[in-house]
FITI-458816 format. One record per residue (C-alpha): x, y, z; residue number from 1. Coordinates in steps of 0.2 Angstrom, whole numbers, plus 5000, padded with zeros to 4 digits. Layout:
N
+------+------+------+-----+
:    X :    Y :    Z :  nr :
+------+------+------+-----+
:    X :    Y :    Z : NUM :
...
+------+------+------+-----+
REM end
This chain:
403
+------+------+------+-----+
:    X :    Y :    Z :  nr :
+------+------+------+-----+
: 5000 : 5000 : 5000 :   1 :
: 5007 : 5017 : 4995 :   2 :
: 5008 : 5028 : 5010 :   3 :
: 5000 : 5044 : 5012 :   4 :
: 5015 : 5056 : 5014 :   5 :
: 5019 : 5047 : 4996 :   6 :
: 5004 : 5051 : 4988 :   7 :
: 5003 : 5069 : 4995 :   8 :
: 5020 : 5073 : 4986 :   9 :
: 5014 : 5065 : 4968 :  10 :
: 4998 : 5077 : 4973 :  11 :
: 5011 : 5090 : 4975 :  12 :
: 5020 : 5086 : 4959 :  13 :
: 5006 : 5084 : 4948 :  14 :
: 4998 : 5101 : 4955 :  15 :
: 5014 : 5109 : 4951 :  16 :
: 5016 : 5102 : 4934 :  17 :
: 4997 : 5108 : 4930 :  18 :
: 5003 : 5125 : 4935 :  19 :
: 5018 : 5127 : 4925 :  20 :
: 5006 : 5122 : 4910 :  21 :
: 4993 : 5136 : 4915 :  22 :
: 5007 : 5149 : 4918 :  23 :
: 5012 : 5144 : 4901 :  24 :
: 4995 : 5144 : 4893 :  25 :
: 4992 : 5163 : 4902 :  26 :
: 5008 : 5170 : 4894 :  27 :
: 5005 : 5162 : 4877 :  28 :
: 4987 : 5170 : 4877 :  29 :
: 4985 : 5184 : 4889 :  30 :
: 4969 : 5188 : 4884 :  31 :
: 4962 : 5174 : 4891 :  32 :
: 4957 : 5180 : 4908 :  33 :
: 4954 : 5163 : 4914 :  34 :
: 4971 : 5154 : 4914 :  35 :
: 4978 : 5166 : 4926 :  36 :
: 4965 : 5160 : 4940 :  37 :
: 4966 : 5140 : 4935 :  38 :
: 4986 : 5144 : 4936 :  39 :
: 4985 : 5153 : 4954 :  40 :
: 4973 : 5136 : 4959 :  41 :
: 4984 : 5124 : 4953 :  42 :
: 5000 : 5132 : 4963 :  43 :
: 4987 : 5136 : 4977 :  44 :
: 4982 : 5116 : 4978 :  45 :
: 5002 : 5111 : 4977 :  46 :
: 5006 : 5123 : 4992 :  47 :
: 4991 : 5115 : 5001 :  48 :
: 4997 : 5098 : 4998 :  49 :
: 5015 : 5103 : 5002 :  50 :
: 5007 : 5109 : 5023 :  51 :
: 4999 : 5095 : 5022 :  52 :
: 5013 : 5083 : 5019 :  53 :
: 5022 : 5092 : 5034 :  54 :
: 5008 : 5085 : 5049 :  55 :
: 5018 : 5071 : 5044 :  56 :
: 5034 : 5077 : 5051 :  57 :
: 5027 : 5090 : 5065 :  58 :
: 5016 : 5080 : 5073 :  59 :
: 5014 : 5089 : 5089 :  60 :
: 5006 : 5101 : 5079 :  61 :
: 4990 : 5105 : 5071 :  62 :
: 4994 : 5122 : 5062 :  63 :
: 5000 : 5114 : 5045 :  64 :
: 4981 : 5107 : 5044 :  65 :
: 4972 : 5123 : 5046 :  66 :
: 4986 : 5130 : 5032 :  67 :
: 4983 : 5114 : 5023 :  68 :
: 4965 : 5115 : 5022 :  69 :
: 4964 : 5135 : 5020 :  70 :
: 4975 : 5135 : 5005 :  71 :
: 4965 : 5119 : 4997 :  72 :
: 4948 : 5129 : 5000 :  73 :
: 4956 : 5145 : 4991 :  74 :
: 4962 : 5132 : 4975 :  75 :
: 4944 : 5128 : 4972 :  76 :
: 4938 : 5146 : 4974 :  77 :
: 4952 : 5153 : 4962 :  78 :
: 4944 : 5136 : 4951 :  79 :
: 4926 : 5143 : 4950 :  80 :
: 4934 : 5159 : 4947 :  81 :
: 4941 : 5155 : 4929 :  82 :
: 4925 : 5146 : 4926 :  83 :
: 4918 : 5161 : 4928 :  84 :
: 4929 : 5172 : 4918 :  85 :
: 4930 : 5159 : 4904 :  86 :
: 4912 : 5162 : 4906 :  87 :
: 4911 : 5181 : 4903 :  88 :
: 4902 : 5182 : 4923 :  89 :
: 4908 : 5195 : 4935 :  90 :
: 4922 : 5191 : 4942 :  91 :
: 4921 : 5195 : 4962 :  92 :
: 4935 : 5191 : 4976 :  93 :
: 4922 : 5194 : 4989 :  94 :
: 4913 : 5177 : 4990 :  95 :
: 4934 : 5170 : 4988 :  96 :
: 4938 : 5178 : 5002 :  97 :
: 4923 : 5175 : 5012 :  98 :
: 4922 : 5158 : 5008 :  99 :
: 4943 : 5155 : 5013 : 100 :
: 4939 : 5166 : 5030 : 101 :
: 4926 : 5155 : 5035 : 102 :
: 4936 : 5139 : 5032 : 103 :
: 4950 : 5147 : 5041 : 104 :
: 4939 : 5152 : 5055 : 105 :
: 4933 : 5136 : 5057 : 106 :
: 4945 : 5125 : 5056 : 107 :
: 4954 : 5135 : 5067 : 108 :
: 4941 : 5134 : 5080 : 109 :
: 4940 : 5114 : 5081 : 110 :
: 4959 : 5113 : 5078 : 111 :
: 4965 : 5125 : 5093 : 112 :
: 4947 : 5129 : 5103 : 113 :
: 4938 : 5112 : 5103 : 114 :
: 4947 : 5099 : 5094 : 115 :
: 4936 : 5087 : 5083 : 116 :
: 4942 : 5081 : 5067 : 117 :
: 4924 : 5076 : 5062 : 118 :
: 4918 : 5095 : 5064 : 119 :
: 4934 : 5098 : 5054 : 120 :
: 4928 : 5089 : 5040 : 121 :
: 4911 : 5097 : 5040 : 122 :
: 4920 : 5113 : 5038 : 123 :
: 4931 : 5106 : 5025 : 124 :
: 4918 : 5098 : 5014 : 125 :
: 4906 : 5113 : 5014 : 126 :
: 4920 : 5126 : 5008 : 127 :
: 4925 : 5116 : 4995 : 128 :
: 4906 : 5110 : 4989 : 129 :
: 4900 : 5126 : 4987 : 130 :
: 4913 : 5133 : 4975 : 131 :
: 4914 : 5118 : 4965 : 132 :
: 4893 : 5117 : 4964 : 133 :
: 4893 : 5135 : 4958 : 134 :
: 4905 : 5130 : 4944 : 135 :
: 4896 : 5114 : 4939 : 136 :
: 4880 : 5123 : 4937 : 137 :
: 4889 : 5135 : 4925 : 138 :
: 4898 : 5121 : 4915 : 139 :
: 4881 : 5113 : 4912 : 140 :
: 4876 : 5131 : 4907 : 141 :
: 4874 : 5130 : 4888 : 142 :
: 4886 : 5144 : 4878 : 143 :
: 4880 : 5148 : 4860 : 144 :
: 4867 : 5132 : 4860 : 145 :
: 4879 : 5119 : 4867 : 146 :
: 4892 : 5113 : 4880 : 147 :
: 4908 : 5110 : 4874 : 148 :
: 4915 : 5091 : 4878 : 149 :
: 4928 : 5100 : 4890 : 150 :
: 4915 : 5108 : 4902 : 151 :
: 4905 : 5093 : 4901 : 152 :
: 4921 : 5082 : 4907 : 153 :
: 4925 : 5096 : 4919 : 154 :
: 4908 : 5097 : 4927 : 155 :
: 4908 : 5078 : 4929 : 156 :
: 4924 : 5077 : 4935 : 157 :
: 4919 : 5091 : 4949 : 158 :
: 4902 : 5081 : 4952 : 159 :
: 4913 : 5065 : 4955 : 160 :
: 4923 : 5078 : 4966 : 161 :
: 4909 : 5083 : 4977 : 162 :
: 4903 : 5065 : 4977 : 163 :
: 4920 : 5060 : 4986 : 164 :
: 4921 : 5074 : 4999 : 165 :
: 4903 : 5068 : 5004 : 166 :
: 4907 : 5049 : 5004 : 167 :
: 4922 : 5056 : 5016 : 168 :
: 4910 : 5065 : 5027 : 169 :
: 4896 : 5052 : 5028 : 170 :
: 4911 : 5039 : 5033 : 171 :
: 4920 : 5053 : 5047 : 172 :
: 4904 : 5055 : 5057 : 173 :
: 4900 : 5037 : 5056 : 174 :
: 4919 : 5031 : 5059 : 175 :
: 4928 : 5047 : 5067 : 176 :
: 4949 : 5043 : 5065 : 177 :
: 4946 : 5032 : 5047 : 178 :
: 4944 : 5047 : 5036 : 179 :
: 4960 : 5057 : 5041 : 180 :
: 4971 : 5063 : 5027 : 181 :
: 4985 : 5061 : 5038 : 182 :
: 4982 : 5043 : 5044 : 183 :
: 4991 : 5027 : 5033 : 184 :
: 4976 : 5019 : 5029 : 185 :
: 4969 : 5011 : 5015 : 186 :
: 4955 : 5022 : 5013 : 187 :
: 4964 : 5037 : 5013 : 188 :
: 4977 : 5031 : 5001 : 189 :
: 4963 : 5025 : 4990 : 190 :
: 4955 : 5042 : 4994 : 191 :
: 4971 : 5054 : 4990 : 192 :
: 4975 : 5041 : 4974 : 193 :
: 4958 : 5045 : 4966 : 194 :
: 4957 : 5063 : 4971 : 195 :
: 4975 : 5066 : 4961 : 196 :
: 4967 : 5058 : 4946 : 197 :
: 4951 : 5067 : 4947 : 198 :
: 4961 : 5083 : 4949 : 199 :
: 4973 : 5082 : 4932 : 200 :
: 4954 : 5075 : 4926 : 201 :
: 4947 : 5094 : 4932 : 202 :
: 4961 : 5102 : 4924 : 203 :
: 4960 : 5094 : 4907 : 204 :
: 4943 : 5097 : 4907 : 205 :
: 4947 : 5115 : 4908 : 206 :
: 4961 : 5114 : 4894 : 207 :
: 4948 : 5107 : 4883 : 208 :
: 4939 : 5121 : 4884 : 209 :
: 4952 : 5132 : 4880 : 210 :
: 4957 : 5123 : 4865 : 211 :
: 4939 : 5123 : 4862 : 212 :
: 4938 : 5142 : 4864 : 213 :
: 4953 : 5145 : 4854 : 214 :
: 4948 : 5135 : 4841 : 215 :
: 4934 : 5145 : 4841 : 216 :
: 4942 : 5161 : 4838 : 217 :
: 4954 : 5156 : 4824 : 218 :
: 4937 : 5151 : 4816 : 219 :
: 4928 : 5167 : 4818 : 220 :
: 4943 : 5178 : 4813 : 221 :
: 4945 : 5165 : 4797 : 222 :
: 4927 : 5173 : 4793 : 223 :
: 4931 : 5190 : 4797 : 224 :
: 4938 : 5204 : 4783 : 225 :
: 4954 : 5210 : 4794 : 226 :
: 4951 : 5229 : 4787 : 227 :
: 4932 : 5233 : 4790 : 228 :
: 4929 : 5219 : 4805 : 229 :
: 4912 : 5214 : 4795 : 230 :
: 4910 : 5196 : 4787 : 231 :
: 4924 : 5189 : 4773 : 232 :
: 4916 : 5181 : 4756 : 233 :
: 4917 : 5165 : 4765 : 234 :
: 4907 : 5173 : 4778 : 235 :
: 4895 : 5178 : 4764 : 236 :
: 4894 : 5162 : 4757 : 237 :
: 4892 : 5151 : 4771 : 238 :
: 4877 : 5165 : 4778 : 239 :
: 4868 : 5165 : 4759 : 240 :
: 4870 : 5145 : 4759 : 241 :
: 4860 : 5144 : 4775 : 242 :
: 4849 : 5156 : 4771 : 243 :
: 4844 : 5147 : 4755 : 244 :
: 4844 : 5129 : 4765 : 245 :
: 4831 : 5139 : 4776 : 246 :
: 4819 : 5146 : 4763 : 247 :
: 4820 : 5130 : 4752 : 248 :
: 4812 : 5121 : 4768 : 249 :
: 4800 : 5136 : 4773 : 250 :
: 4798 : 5143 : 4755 : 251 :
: 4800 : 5162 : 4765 : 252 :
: 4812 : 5173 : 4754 : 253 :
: 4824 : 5185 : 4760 : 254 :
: 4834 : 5197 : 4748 : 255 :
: 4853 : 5199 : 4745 : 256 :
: 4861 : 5218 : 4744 : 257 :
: 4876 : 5220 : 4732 : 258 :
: 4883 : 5237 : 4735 : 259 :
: 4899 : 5244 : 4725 : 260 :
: 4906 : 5261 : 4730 : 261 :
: 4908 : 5271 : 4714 : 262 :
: 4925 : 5278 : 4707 : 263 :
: 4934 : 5270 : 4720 : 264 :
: 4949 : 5266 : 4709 : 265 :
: 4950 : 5287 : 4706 : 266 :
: 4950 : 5289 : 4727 : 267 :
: 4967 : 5274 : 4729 : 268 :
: 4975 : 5283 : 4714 : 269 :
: 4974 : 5301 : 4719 : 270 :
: 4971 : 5299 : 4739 : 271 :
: 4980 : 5284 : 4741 : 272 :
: 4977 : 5267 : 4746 : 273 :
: 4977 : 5272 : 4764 : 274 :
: 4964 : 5285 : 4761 : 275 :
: 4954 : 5271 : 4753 : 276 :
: 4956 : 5260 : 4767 : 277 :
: 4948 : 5274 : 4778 : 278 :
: 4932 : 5278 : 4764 : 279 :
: 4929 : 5258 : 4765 : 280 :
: 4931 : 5259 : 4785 : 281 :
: 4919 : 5275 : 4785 : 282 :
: 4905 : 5266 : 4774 : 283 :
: 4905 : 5250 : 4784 : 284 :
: 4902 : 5262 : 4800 : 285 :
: 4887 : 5269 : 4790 : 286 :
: 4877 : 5255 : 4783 : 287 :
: 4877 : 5246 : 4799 : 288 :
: 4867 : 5260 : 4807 : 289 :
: 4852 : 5256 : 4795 : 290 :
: 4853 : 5238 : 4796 : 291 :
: 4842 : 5228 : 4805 : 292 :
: 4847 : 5216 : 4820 : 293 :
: 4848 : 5200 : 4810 : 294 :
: 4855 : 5208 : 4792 : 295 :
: 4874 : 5203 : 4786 : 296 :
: 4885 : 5215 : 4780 : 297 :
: 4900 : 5207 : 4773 : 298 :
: 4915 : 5214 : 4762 : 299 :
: 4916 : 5202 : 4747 : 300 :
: 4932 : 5211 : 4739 : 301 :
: 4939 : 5229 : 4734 : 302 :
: 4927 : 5240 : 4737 : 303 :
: 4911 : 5227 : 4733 : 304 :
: 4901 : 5223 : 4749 : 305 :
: 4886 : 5213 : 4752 : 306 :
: 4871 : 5215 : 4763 : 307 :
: 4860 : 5198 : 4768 : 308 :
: 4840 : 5202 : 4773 : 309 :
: 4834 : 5187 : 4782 : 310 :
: 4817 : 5186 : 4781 : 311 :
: 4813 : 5199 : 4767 : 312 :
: 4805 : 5203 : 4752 : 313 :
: 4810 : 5211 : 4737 : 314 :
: 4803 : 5228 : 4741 : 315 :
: 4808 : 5226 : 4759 : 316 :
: 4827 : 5225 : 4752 : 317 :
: 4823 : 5240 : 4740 : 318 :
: 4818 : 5252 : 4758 : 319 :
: 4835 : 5245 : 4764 : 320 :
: 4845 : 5249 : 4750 : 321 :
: 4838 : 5267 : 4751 : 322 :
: 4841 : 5267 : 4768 : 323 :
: 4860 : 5265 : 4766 : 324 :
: 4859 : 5277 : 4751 : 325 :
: 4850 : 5290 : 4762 : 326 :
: 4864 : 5291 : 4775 : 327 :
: 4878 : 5290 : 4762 : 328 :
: 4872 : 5305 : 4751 : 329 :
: 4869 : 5315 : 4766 : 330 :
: 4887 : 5312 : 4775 : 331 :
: 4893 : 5317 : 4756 : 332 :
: 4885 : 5333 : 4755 : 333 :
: 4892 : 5336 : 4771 : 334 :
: 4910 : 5335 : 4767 : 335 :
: 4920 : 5349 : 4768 : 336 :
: 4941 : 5353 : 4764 : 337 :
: 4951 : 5339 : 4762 : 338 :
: 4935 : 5327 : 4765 : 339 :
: 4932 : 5312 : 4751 : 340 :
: 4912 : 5309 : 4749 : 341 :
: 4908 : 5292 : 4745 : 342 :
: 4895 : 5288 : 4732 : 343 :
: 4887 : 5269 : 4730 : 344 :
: 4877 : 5259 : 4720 : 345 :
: 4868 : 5247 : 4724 : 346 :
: 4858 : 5229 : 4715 : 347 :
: 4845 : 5223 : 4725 : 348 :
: 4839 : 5201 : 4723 : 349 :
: 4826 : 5191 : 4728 : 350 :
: 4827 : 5174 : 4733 : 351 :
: 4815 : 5161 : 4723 : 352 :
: 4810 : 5146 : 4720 : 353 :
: 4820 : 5144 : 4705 : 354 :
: 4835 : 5152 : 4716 : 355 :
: 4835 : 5134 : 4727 : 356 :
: 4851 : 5131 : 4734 : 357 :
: 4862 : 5140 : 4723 : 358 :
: 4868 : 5155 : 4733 : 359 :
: 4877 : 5160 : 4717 : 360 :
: 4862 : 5164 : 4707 : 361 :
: 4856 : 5176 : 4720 : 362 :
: 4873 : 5185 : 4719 : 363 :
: 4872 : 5185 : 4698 : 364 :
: 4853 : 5192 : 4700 : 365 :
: 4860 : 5206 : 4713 : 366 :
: 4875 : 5209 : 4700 : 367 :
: 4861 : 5209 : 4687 : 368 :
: 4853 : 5224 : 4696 : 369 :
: 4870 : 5233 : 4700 : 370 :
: 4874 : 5235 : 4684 : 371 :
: 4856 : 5242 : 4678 : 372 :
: 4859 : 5253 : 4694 : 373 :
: 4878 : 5259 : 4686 : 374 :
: 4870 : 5261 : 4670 : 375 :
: 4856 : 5273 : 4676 : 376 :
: 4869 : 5284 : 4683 : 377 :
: 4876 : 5278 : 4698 : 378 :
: 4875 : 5282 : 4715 : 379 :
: 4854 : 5273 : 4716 : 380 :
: 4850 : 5257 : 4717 : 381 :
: 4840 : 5244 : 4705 : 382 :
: 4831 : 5228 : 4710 : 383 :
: 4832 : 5212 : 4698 : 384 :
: 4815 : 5207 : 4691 : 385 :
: 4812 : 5189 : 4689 : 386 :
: 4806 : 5192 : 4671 : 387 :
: 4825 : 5195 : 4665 : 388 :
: 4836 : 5182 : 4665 : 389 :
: 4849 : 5183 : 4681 : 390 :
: 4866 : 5184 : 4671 : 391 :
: 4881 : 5169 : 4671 : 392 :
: 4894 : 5173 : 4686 : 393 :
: 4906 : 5176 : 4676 : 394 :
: 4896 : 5187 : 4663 : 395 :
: 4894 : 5196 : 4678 : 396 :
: 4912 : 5197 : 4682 : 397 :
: 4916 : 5205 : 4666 : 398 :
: 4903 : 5217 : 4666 : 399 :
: 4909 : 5222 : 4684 : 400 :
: 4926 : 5227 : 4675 : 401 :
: 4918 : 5235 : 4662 : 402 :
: 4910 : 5245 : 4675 : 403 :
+------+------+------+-----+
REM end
């Protein structure tokens, strides 16, 4: 049978090594809030093991318990803590602090003022219940529709965690003496083995949903366009395929903007490409102040952006569309000095029937109606009729150039 002493310092180890990976984790990402408080846990946790493990040698004295414990009850506050953070909650060290005082206060009562390991126990198990409940209940929480395999190990893991601390209370007031954490004993050899497993169990739990997280954020950025912060193409595309999925099932349409600033080659080649940048930057700013809360605005290239209406009609897109065209003329005729007014036109498509699932015949129908909009003059808009047959994609490309 391993003894006890020996299974506190591979508690020790292993609660070190998890630090070292957090610490690492926190100054790779140091955005992500949370791997600083799993870090201080882990090294909190190792430095309660490490008292503990010195009972052992002074054993005329209680104090390294009441360190022990205290610093073990703060491991699993600073725990909930980064569940919190990851989860975007408050973050508070009230309840932290509240919740190590009392442990501290009472294990210091039935340590020094009335000695009674059962009582110790109960003060024991409680502060470290209470974090750990709190943080199950917001693993379990679902984020975005769903919880991530990490939280879900981590909250059964911390569920298996709460288990043991019961089992160890039901069996210390039934059997004071058997459950010590100090005493060589089978049970709390078996005890501290399975609790060591459970913990690197916790922690990878929590490293899962990091890389889950992570991974999340590459994925989001990868549909992102890196100079306007709106959707990419691939954005666009993924948005209009789903879109065209939906309305294939319901048969509700919903229309597709195609917006192209005009003479933006004459604003690079006498302004600059930097003053470009900050006329595509500016219209982005303005045409998401008459959008609706559900509408797509995604750069598709250059100075070509698109506009997705969920749920809307041909005439709906076409009060949009003059929406956007409305607050672009106005901040023109407002321009003064060295101010470059931006002028737009814009094709306005409905989806249909004979649409289906090809997002790109909703686009070609849209480009079908920006060029009637650039041939009447620019800076309006033009909505496709059905009637007229939606030009090839890459008629439409040319007729983009020509443009």
């Amino acid at each position: 049978m391993l003894s006890v002493p020996t299974l506190w310092t591979v508690f020790v180890v292993n609660f070190l090594a998890l630090g070292l990976i957090w610490a690492y984790v926190t100054r790779s990402y140091p955005t992500f809030g949370a791997a600083r408080f799993w870090t201080a846990s882990a090294f909190a946790a190792a430095g309660g093991a490490a008292c503990a493990m010195l009972r052992v040698v002074m054993t005329d004295s209680l104090l390294p318990l009441l360190v022990a414990g205290t610093l073990m009850v703060l491991a699993a506050c600073l725990a909930e803590m980064g569940v919190r953070c990851f989860y975007g909650r408050p973050v508070s060290w009230r309840g932290t602090v509240l919740i190590s005082a009392l442990a501290f206060a009472g294990l210091g009562i039935f340590i020094f003022a009335y000695d009674s390991m059962p009582m110790r126990i109960v003060v024991y198990t409680a502060a470290q219940v209470v974090p750990m409940a709190l943080a199950v209940k917001l693993l379990l929480a679902p984020e975005n529709g769903r919880v991530s395999p990490g939280a879900r190990l981590a909250a059964i893991v911390a569920t298996m965690i709460i288990g043991i601390y019961g089992l160890r209370l039901v069996g210390a007031l039934v059997q004071p003496g058997e459950f010590s954490y100090v005493r060589f004993n089978a049970s709390q050899s078996l005890v501290i083995l399975v609790l060591v497993f459970l913990s690197m169990a916790l922690n990878f739990g929590f490293l899962l949903m990091a890389i889950d997280r992570l991974r999340n954020e590459v994925a989001d950025l990868a549909l992102l366009d890196d100079l306007t912060g709106v959707g990419n193409r691939r954005h666009l595309l993924q948005r209009l395929s789903e879109e065209c999925a939906r309305s294939e099932r319901s048969g509700e349409t919903f229309a597709l903007l195609v917006i192209d600033l005009d003479g933006f080659k004459a604003v690079n080649d006498t302004h600059g490409h930097a003053a470009g940048d900050a006329c595509l930057q500016h219209f982005t700013l303005m045409a998401q102040t008459r959008l609706r809360p559900g509408d797509m605005l995604a750069r598709t290239g250059g100075d070509e952006f698109c506009i997705v209406l969920p749920s809307s009609t041909l005439r709906e897109g076409g009060m949009i569309a003059r929406r956007v065209l409305e607050v672009v003329r106005a901040d023109a005729e407002q321009c003064t000095g060295n101010d470059i007014p931006i002028a737009i036109s814009i094709g306005v498509a409905q989806w249909s029937r004979e649409i289906g699932l090809h997002p790109d015949r909703l686009i070609a129908a849209a480009d079908h109606a920006l060029y009637d909009a650039k041939k009447g003059g620019k800076n309006g808009y033009a909505t496709y009729e059905p009637s007229a047959p939606a030009l090839a994609p890459d008629m439409v490309e040319l007729l983009r150039r020509s443009a």
